[in-house]
Residue frames as qw, qx, qy, qz and C-alpha x, y, z in Angstrom:
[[0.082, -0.299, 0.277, 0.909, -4.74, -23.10, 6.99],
 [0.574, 0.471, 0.570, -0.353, -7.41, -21.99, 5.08],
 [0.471, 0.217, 0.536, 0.666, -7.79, -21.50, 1.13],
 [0.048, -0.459, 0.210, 0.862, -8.92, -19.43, -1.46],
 [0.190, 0.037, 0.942, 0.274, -10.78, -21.65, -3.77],
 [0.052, -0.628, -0.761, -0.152, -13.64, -20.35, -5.02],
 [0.232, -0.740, -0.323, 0.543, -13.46, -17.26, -2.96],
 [0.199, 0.907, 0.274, 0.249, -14.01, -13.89, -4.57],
 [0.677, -0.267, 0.041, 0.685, -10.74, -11.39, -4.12],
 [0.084, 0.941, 0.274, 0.179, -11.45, -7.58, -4.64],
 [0.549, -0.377, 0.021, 0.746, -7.69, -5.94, -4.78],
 [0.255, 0.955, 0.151, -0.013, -6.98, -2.34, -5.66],
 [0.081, 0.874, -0.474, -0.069, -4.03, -0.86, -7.02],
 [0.761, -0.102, 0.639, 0.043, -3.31, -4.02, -8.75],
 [0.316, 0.896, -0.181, -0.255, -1.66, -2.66, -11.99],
 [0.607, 0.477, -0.593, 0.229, 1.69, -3.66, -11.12],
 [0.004, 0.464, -0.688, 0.558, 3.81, -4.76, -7.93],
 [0.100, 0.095, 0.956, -0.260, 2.27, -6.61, -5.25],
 [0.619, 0.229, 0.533, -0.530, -1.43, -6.18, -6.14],
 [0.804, 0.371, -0.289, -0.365, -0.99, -7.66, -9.41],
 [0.102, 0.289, -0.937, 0.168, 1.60, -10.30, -7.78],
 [0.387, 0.181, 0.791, -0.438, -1.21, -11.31, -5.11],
 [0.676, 0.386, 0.033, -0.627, -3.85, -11.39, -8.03],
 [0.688, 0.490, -0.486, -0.226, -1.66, -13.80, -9.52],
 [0.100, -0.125, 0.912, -0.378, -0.83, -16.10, -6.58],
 [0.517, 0.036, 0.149, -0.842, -4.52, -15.71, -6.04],
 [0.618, 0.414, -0.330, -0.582, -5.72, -17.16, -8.99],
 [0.293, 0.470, -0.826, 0.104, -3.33, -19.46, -9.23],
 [0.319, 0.006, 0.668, -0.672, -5.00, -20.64, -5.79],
 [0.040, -0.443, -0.868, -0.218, -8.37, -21.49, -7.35],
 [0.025, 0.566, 0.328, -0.756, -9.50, -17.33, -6.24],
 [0.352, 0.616, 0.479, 0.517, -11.36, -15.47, -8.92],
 [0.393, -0.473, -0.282, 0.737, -10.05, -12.13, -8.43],
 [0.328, 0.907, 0.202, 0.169, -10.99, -8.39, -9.43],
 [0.689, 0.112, 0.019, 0.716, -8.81, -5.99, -10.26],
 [0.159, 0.863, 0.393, 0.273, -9.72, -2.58, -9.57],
 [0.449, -0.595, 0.031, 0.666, -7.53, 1.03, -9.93],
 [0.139, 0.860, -0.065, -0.486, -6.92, 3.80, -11.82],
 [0.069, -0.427, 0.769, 0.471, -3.78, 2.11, -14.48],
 [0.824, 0.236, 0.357, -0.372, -6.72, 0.64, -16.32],
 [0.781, 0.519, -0.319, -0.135, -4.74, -0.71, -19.21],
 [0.163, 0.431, -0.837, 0.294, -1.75, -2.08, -17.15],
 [0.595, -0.128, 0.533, -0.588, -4.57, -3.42, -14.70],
 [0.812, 0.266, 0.083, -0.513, -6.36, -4.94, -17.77],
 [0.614, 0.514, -0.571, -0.181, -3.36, -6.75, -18.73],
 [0.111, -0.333, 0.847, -0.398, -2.56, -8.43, -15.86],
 [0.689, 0.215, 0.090, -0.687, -6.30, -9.40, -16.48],
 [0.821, 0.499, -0.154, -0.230, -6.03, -10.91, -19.33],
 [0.045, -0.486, 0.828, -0.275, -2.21, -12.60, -17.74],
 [0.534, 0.001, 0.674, -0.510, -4.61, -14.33, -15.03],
 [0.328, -0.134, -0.736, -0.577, -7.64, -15.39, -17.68],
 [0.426, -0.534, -0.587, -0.434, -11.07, -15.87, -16.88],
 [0.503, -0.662, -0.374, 0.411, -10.97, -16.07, -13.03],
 [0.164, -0.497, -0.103, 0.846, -9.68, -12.32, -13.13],
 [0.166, 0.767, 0.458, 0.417, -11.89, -9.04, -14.35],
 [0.404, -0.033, -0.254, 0.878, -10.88, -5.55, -14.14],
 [0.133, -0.802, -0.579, 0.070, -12.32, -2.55, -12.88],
 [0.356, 0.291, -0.186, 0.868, -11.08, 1.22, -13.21],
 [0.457, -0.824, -0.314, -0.121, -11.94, 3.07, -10.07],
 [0.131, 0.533, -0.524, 0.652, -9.56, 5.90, -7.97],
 [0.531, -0.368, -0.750, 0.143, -10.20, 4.84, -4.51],
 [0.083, -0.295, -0.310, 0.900, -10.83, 8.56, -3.59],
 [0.407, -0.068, -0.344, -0.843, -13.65, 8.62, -5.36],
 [0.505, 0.032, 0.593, -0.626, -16.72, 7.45, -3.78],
 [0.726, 0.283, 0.204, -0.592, -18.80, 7.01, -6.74],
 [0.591, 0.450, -0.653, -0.149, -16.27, 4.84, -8.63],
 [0.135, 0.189, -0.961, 0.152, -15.91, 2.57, -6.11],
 [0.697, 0.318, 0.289, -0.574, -20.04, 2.45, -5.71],
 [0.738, 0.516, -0.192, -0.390, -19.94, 1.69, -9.18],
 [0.513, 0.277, -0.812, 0.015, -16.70, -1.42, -9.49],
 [0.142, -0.085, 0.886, -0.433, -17.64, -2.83, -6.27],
 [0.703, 0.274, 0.459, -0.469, -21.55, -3.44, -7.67],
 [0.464, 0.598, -0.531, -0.381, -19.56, -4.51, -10.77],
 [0.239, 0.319, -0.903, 0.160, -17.78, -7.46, -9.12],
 [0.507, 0.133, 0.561, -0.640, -21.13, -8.37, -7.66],
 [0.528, 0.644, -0.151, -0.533, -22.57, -8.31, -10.47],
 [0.420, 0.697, -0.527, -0.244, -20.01, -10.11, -12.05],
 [0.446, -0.087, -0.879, 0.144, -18.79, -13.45, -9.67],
 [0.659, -0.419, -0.608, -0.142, -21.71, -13.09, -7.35],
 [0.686, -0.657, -0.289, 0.117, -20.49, -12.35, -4.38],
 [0.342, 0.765, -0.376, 0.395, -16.95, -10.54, -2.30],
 [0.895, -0.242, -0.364, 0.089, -15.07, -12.39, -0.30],
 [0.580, -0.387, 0.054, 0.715, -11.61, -10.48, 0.49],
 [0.270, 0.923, 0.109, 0.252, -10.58, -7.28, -0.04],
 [0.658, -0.050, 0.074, 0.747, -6.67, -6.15, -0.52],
 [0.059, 0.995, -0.077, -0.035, -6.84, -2.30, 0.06],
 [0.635, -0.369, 0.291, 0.613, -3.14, -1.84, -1.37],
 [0.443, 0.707, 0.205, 0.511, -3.54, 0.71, -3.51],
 [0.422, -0.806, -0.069, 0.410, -0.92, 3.23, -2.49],
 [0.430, 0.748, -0.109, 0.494, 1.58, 6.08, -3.76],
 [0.612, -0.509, -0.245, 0.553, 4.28, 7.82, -2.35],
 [0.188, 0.955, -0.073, 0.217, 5.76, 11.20, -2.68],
 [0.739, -0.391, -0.272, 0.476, 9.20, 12.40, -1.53],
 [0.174, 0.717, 0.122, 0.664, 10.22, 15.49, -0.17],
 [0.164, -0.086, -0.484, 0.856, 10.62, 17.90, 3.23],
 [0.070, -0.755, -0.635, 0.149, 7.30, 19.43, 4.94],
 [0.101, -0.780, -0.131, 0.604, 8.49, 22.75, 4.47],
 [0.139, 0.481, -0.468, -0.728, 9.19, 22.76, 0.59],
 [0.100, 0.319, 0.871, 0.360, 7.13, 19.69, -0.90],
 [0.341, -0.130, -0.372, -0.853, 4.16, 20.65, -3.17],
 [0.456, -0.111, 0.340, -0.815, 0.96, 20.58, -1.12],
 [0.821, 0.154, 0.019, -0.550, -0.86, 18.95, -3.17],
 [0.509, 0.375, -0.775, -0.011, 1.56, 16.23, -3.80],
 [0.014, -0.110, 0.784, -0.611, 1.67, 15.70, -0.01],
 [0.629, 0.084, 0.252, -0.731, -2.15, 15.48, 0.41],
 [0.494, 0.426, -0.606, -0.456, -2.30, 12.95, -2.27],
 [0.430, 0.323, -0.842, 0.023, -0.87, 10.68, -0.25],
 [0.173, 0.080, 0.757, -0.625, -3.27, 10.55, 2.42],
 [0.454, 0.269, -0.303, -0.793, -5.69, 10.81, 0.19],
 [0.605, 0.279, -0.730, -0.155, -4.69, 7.66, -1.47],
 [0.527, 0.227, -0.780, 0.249, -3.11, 5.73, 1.47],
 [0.225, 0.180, 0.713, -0.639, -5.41, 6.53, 4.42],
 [0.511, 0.239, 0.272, -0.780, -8.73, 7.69, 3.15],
 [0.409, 0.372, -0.756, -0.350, -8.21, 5.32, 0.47],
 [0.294, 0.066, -0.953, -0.022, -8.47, 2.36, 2.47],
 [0.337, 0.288, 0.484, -0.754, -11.41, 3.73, 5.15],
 [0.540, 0.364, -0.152, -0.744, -13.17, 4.40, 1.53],
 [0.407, 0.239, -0.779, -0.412, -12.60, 0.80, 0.17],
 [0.153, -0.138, -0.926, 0.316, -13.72, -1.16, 3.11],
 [0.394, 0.397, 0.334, -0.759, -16.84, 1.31, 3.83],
 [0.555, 0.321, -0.422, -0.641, -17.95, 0.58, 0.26],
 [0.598, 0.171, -0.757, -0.201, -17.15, -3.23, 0.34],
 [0.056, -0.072, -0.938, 0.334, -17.72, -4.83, 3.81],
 [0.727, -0.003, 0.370, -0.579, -21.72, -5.23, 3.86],
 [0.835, 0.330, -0.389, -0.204, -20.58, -7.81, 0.91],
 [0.407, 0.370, -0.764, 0.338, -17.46, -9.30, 3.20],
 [0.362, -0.179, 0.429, -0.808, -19.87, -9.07, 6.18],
 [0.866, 0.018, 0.281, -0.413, -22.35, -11.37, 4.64],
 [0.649, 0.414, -0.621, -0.147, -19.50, -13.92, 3.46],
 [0.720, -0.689, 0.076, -0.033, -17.90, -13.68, 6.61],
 [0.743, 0.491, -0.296, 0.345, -14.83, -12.71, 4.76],
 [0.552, -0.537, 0.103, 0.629, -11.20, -10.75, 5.73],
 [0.354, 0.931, -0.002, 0.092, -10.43, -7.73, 4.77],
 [0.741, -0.130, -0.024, 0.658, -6.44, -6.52, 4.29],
 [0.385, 0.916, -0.009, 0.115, -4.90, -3.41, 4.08],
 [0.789, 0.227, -0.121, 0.559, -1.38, -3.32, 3.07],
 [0.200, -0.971, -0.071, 0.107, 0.19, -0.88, 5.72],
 [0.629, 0.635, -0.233, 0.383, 4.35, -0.27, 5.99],
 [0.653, -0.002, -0.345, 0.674, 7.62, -0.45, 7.78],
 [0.136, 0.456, -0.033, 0.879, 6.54, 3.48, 7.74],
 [0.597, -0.673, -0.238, -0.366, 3.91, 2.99, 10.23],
 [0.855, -0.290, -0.272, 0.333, 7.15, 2.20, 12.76],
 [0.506, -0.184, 0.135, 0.832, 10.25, 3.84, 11.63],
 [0.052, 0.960, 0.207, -0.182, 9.55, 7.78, 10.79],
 [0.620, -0.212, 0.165, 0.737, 11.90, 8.74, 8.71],
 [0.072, -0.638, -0.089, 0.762, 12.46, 12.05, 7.66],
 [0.216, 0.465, -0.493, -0.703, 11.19, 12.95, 3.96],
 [0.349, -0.168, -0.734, -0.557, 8.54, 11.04, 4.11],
 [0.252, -0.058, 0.401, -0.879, 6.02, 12.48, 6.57],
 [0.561, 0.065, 0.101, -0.819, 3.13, 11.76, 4.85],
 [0.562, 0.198, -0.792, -0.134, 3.78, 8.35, 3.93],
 [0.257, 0.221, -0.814, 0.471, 4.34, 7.55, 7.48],
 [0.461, 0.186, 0.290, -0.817, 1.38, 9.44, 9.05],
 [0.775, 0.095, -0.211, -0.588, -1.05, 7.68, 6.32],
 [0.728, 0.181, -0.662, 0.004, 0.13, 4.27, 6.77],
 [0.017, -0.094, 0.613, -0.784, 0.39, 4.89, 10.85],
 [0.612, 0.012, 0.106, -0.784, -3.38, 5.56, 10.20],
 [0.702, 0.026, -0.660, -0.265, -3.84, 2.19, 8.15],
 [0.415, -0.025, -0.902, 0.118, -2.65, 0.35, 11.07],
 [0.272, 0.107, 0.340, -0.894, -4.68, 2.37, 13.70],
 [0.566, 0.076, -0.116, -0.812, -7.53, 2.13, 11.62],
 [0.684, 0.241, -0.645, -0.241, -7.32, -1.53, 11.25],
 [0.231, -0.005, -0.805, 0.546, -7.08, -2.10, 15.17],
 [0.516, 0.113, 0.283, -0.801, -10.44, -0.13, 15.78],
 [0.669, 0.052, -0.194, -0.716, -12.16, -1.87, 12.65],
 [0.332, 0.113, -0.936, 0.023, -10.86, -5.41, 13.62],
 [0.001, 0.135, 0.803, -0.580, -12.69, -4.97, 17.19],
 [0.384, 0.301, 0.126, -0.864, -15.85, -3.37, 15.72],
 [0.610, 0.289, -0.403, -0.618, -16.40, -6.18, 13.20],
 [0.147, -0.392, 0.829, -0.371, -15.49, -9.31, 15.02],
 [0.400, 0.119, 0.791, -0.448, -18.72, -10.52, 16.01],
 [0.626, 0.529, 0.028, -0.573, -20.15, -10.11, 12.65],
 [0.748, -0.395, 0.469, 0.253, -16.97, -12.61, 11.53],
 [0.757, 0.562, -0.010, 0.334, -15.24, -11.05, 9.63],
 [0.856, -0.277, -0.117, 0.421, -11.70, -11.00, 9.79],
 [0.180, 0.955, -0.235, 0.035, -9.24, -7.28, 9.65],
 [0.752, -0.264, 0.097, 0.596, -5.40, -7.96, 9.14],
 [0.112, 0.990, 0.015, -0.080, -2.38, -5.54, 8.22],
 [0.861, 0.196, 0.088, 0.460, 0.48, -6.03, 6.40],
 [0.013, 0.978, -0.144, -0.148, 3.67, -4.04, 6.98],
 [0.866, 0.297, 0.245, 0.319, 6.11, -4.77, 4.43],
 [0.492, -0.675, 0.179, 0.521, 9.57, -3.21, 4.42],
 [0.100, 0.388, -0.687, -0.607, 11.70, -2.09, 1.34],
 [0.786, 0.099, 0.599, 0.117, 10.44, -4.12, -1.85],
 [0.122, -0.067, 0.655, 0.743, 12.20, -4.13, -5.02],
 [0.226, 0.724, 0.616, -0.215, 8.83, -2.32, -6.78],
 [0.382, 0.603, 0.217, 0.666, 8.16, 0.39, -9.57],
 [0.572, -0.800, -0.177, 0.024, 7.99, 2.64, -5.89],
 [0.642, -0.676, 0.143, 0.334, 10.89, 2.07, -4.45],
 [0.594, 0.103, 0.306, 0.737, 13.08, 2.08, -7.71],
 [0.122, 0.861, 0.207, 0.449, 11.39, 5.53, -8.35],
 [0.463, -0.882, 0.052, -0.078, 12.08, 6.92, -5.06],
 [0.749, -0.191, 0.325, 0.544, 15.74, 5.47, -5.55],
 [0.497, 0.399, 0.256, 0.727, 16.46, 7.39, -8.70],
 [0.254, -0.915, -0.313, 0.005, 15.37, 10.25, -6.75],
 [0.468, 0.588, -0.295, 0.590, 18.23, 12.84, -7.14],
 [0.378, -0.670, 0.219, -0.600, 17.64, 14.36, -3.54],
 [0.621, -0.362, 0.439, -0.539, 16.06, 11.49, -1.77],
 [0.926, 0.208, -0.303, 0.079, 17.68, 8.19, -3.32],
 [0.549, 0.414, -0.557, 0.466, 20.52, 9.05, -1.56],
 [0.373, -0.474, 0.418, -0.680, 18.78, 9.72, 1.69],
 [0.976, -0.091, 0.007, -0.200, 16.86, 5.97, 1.47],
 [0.686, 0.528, -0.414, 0.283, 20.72, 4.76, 0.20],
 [0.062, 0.473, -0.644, 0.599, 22.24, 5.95, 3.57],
 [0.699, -0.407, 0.124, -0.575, 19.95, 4.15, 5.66],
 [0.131, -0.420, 0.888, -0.134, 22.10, 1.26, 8.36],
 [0.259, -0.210, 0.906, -0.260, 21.31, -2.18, 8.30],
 [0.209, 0.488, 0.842, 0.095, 17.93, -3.87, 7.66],
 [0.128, 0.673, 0.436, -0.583, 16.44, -0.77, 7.95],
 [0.183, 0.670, -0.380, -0.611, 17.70, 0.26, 4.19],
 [0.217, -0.008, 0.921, 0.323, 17.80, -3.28, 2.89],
 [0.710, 0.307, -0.132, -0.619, 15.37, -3.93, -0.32],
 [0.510, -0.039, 0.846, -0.147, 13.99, -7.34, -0.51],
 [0.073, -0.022, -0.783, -0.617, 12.66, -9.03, -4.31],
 [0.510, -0.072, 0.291, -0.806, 9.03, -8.85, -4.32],
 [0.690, -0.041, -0.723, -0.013, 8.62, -12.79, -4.46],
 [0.336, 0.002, -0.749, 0.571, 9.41, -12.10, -0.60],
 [0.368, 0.072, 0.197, -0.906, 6.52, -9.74, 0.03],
 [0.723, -0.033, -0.221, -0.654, 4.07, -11.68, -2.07],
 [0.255, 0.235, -0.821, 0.453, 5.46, -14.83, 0.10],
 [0.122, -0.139, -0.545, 0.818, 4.43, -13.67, 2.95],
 [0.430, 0.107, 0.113, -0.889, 1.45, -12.03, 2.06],
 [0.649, 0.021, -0.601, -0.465, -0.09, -15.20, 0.24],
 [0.583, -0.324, -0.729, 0.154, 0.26, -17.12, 3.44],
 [0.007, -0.125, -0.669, 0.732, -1.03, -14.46, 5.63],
 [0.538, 0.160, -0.283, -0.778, -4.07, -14.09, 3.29],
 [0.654, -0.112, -0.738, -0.123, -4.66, -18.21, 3.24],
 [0.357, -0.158, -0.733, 0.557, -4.34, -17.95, 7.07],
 [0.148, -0.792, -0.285, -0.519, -6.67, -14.86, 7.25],
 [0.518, -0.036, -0.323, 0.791, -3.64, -13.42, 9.51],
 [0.394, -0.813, -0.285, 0.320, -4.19, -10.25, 12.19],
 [0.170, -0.833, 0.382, 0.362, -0.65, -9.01, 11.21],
 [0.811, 0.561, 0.085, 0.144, 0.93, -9.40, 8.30],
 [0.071, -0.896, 0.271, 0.344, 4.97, -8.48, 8.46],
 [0.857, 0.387, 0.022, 0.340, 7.87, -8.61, 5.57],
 [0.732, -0.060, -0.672, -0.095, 9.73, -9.88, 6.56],
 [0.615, -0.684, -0.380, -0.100, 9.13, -10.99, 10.30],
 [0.536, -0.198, -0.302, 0.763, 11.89, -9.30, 11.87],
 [0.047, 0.363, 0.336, 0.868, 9.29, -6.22, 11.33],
 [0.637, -0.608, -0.406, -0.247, 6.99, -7.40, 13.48],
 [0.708, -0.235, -0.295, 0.597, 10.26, -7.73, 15.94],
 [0.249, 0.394, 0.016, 0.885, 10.52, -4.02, 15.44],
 [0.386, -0.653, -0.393, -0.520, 7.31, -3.08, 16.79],
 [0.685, -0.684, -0.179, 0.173, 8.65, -3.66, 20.46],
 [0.432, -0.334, -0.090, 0.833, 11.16, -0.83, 20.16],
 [0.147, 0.791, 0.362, 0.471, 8.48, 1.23, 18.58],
 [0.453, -0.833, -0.318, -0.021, 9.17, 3.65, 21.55],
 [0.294, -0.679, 0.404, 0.539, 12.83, 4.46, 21.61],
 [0.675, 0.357, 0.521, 0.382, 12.75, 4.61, 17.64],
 [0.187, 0.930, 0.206, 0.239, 12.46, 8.51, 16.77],
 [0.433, -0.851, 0.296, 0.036, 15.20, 9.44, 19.09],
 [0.669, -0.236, 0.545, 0.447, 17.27, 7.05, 17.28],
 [0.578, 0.577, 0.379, 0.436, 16.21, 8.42, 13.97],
 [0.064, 0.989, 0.063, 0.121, 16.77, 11.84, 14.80],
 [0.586, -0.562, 0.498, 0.306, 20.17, 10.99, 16.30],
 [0.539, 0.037, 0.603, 0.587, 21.41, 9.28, 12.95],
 [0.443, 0.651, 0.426, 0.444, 19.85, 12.17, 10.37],
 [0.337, -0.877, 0.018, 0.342, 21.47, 14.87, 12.47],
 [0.351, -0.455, 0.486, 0.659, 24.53, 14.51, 9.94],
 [0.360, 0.097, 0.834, 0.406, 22.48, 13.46, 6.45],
 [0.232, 0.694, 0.678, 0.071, 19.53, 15.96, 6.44],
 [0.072, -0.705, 0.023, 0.705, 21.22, 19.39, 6.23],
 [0.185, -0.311, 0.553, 0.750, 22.26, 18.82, 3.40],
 [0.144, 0.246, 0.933, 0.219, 19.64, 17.02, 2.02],
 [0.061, 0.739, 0.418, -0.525, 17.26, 19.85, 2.91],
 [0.385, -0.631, 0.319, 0.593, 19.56, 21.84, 0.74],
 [0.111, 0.049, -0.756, -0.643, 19.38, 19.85, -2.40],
 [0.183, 0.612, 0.764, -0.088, 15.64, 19.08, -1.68],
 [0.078, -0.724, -0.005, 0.686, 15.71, 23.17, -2.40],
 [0.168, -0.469, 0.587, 0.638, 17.66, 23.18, -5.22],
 [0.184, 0.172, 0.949, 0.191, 15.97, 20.00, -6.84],
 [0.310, 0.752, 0.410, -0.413, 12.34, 22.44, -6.19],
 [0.215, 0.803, 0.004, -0.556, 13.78, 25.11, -7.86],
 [0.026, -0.408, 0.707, 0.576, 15.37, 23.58, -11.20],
 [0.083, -0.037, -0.838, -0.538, 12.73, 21.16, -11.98],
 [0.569, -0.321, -0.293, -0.698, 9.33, 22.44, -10.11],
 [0.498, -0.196, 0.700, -0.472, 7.75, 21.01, -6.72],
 [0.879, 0.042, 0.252, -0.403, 5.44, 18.81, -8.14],
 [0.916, 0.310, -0.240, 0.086, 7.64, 17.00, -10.62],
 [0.029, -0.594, 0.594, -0.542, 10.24, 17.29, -7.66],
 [0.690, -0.198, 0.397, -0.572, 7.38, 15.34, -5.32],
 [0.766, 0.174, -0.065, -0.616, 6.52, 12.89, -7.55],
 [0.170, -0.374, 0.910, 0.061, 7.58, 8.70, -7.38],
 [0.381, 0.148, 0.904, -0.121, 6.08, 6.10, -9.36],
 [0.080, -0.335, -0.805, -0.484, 3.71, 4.95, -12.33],
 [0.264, -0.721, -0.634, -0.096, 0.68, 5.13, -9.90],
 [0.153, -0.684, -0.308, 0.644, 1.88, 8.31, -7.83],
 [0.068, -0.178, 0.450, 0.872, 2.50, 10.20, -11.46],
 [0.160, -0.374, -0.776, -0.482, -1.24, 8.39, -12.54],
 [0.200, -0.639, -0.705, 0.234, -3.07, 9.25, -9.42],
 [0.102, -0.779, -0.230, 0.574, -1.72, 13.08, -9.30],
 [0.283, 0.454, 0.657, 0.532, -2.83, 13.70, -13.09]]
């Protein structure tokens, strides 16, 4: 196994939840980690949590020129970028035929172009470490569940995208993994829980597939596929087990929401019209910070 010691650690959307967990395993580690995302005062505390080994950065990760501008910071600052934790993400919830546009965009925004944009910016610096890059993808990239299209789709991309850039960078040695990390007890999921509509749609879900897991178990897992500079990353590993019924999955979702989404459609309606698509759409600290 390898370490962390010394090594530079360039995570985004590291505010709260798992990128400020892994920033703080990190560290811990002997890593000297940035911090860089949009919650710049939650970000800055976790900062200041860590001490010295950790400096923040505010940058959206749809913005080109902010991430130009933190990513010649952290240069700048320890010298050099080993790793990079694309895990800034948001979610939204809602139906394709009544969520607010722009909510829905958001999330691709964020959660696909998001990571394309962080790694284009940072890997001539991971390139000459000969680092590993992560990006934190999701159960969603498997299972497709209704009312949450765009989640899926962007995070579908992550892992896609992360199978091309693995083979394209190889020989240059650096390393591409992808983490897909089921439920986690997060400021996310508990948003998307209180969700009048669509708490009760995540609620009905059978078996593992609904289970929420403490996010000690995620950052687990992720700290020792990060020391290992892992390929695949899954929480927990019966996720990975999933992947080989990726093919007779949709038919099975569409079979079990055949009773649970009329309705749900229904009050997704209702929910529009009493309190407004967008504040209807919206889940989370960072999805409420990003679509400002």
């Amino acid at each position: 196994m390898a370490n962390v010691k010394g090594k530079v650690v360039l995570i985004t959307g590291a505010a709260r939840g798992i990128g400020a967990g892994l920033a703080e395993r990190l560290a811990a580690q002997g890593a000297k980690v940035a911090l860089v995302g949009i919650e710049a005062e939650e970000q800055q505390k976790v900062a200041d949590r860590i001490g010295p080994a950790a400096h923040a950065w505010e940058a959206d990760v749809t913005d080109w020129d902010a991430l130009e501008t933190a990513t010649a910071g952290v240069v700048e600052h320890f010298g050099r970028i080993d790793i990079v934790i694309a895990n800034a993400g948001i979610a939204t919830t809602g139906f394709v035929r009544s969520i607010d546009r722009a909510a829905f965009e958001k999330v691709l925004e964020v959660d696909l172009l998001g990571v394309w944009r962080t790694f284009r910016v940072t890997l001539p610096h991971v390139i000459e470490s000969k680092g590993y890059l992560l990006a934190i993808s999701s159960l969603a990239a498997i299972t497709h569940a209704p009312g949450m299209a765009n989640y899926a789709a962007a995070k579908a991309g992550v892992e896609a995208f992360c199978n091309s850039l693995r083979a394209e960078v190889a020989h240059l040695g650096v390393k591409v993994g992808v983490a897909h990390p089921t439920w986690i007890r997060t400021d996310l999921v508990e948003s998307a829980d209180a969700h009048p509509v669509f708490g009760k749609v995540r609620g009905s879900m059978p078996g593992l597939l609904g289970k929420t897991y403490p996010l000690n178990v995620a950052l687990d897992h992720l700290e020792a596929g990060v020391l290992k500079r892992a390929r695949t990353i899954h929480v927990p590993k019966w996720v990975g087990a999933l992947k080989l019924l990726r093919a007779f999955l949709p038919p099975i979702i569409e079979l079990g929401s055949r009773t649970r989404i009329p309705a749900a459609d229904k009050a997704a309606i209702e929910d529009i019209k009493a309190r407004g698509a967008r504040e209807s759409a919206i889940t989370g600290h960072g999805g409420r910070a990003a679509t400002r």
